[in-house]
N, C-alpha and C positions, 0 to 999 in steps of 0.2 A: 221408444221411438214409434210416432204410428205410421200407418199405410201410407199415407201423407208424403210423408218426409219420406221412407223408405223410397217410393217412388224416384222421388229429387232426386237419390242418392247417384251419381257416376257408377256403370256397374264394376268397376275396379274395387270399388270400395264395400260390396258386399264379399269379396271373394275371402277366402282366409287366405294369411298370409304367406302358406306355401302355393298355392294356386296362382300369385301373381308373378309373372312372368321371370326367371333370372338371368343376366347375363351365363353363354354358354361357357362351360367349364372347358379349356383351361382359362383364364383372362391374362395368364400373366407365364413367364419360362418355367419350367420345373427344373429341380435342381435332381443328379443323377451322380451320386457319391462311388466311387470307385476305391473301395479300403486296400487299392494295394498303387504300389506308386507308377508315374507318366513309364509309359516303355514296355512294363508288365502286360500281359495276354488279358487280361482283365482289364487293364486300360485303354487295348484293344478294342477288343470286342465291344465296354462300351462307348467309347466314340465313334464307332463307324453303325452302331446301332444307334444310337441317339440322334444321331445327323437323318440317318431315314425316319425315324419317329415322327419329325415335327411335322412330314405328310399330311401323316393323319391325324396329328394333335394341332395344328396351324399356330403352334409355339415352339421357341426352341425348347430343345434339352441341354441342359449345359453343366456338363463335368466338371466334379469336384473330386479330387484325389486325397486323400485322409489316409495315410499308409501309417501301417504301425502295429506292433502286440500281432502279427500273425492276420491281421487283418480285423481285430475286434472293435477298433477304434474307430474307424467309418461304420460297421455295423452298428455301433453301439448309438451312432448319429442318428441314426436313421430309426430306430426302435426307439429312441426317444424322442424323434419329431411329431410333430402333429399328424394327425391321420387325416389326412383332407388330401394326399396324393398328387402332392408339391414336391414329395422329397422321395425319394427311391433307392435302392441300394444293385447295385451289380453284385450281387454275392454268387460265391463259388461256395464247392466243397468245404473249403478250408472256413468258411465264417458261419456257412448254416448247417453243415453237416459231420464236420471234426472237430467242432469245437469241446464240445461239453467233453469230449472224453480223452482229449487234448491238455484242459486247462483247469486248476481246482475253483477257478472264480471267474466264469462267464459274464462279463457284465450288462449282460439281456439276456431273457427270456427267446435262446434260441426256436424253438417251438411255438411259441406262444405270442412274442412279440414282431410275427411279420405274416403280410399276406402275402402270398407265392402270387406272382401275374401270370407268367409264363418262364419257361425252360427257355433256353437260348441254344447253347451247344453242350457240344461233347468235345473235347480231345483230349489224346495221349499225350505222355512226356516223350522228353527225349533222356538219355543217359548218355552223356558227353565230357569229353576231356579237352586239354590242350593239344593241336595240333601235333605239334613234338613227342608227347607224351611217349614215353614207356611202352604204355598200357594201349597196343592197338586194337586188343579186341576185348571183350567183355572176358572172357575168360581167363586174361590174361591178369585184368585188375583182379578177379576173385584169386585166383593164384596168388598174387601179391599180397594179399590182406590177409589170406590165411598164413601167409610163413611169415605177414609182421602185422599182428595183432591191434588196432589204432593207428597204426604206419602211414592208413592210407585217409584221407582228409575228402569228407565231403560239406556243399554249401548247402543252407536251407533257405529262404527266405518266404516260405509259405507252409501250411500244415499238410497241404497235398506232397511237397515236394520232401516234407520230412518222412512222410510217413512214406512214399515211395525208394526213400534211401535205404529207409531202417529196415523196412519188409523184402530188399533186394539184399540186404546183408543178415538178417533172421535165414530167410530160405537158403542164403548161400552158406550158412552156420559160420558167419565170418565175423570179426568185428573192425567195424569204421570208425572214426571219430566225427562227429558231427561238429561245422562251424556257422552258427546263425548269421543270418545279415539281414540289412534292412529291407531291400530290395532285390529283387532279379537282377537289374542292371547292375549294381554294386556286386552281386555274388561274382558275376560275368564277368565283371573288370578282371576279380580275383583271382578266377579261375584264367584267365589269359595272360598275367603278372605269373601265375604259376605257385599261387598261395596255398592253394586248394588244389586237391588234385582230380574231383569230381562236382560233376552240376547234373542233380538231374530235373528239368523244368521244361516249360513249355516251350512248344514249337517255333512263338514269334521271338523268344529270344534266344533262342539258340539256333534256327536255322540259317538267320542272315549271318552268322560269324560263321559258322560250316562253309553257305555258298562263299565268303570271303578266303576263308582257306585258314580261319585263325584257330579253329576248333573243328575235334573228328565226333562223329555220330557214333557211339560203340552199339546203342539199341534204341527201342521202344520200348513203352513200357505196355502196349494194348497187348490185346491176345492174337492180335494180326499185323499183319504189317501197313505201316501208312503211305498212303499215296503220295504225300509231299518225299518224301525218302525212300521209296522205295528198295533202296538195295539194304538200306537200315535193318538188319534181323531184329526180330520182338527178344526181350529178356527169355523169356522161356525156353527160346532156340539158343540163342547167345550163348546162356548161363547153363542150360540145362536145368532150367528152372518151372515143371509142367504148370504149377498153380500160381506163376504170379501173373498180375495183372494189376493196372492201378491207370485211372482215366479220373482226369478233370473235367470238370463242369462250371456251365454261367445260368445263372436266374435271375430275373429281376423279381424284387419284391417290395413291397412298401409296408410301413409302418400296420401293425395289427390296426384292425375299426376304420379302414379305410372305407367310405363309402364303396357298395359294390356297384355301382353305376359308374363313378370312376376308374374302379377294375376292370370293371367291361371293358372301356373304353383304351385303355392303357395296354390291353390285352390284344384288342385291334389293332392297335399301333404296332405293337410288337412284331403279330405276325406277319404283317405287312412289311417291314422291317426287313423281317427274316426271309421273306418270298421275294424280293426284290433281286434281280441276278448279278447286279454289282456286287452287294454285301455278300452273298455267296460265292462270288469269285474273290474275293478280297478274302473271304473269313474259312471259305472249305476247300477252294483249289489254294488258293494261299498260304495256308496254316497250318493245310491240314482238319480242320473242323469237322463236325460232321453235326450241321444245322437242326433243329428239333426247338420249333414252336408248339405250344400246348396249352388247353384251357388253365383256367384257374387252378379247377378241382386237381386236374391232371397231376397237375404243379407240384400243387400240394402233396400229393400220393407221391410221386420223384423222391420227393427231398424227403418223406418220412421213410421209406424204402434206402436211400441214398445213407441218413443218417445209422439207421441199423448195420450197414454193409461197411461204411468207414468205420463206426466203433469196432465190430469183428476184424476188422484189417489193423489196426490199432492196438488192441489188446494181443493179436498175433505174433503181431512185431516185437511186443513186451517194452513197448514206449510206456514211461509212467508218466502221467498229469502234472502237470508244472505248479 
């Protein structure tokens, strides 16, 4: 081509073709997978997060719930989506951080197959029974378990709330029988039918059945006590139990290779999100939450830290891998 012609040219048409302009990312909704089902704290959390997102993304987010295997099954979506930061994951502890030493066949690269955006929250469980129940205080159920050995029936429906059973009956040198279920809500039913004779799970579904009058608070599982319950004693007092502790967590993260210009931006969103003071009335005076937006990096460092501290509580508890 000569100088000539070069000349003629439009100057669009000299530039390469990442220099000419592209429609701004997002163009289209992102999809926001929730691996545990409608009702769960993690379904929670992210719909009243995703609803603030679109702020600052000028798209929606729109929740997809994929419950199932512990919650591996919507992770597993999401590590295997494309990396272009369309598709996202609400994972908690129980998908990115108990899994591997949980289950003999992870079916992702928990480590490896996600980029951390940001942390979201923190909360405690609660340890709850049926209103009626027996068992009014925590000490009363470890009583019971120890003079009848599997006697006493608890629900699981997530990896957090397994391991916070098993490690409340390890340290009370007691044994429980564990009942899986699909769901939080499902456990709840069971636990108020009077199937089961222990739940111990997060705040959004057990405190509304407490303020109903259908289920009692026996404790907490943090090392303090929670604002939303306050007259709730922590496990440690309850039980007499100095070294337990057991706290759930939320991260968003997206498929490993995601562009990091889209993490950025994703990341902004979040915090934004997160600083908004309805979502924090809704998610920390409400819930009980205790909010914690964080870089990328941050993120990442959380959940490698996170996964170290759930395997050690894990292995403690003498839970063996499925």
């Amino acid at each position: 081509m000569n100088r000539r012609t070069l000349l003629a040219l439009p100057a669009a048409a000299l530039l390469p073709a990442t220099a000419i302009a592209q429609p701004a990312w997002p163009t289209a909704p992102i999809r926001a997978i929730v691996p545990f089902a409608p009702g769960s704290a993690t379904d929670t959390v992210g719909r009243l997060l995703a609803e603030k997102m679109r702020e600052t993304l000028g798209q929606p987010v729109v929740v997809e719930n994929r419950a199932g295997a512990n919650g591996l099954i919507g992770a597993e979506a999401v590590a295997r989506a494309a990396p272009d930061g369309n598709t996202l994951l609400v994972g908690t502890n129980s998908t990115n951080a108990a899994a591997r030493a949980l289950f003999r066949n992870v079916p992702f690269d928990m480590e490896g197959g996600f980029a951390p955006i940001s942390t979201i929250a923190t909360v405690p469980l609660l340890v709850a029974v049926k209103a009626d129940s027996p068992y009014r205080t925590l000490a009363d159920l470890i009583a019971a378990a120890r003079a009848r050995p599997e006697g006493i029936t608890y629900a699981t429906a997530s990896s957090s709330q397994q391991v916070a059973a098993a490690a409340l009956a390890t340290q009370a040198n007691v044994r429980m029988l564990g009942v899986p279920y699909r769901s939080s809500p499902l456990a709840v039913q069971d636990l108020l039918a009077g199937r089961v004779d222990l739940f111990i799970a997060d705040q959004a579904v057990i405190v509304p059945q407490a303020q109903a009058g259908a289920l009692r608070i026996l404790a907490v599982t943090s090392a303090e006590r929670s604002a939303t319950v306050p007259d709730a004693p922590t496990v440690r007092e309850a039980g007499n139990l100095p070294d337990y502790e057991v706290i759930a967590w939320f991260c968003l993260f997206a498929p490993a290779g995601t562009p990091a210009d889209r993490i950025a931006l994703l990341n902004r969103a979040v915090a934004a999100a997160v600083a908004a003071p309805e979502l924090r009335a809704r998610l920390a005076a409400g819930l009980g939450m205790t909010m914690r937006a964080s870089t990328p990096e941050e993120a990442a460092a959380f959940v490698r830290a996170e996964t170290a501290k759930w395997t050690r509580a894990i292995r403690a508890a003498g839970i063996e891998p499925q």
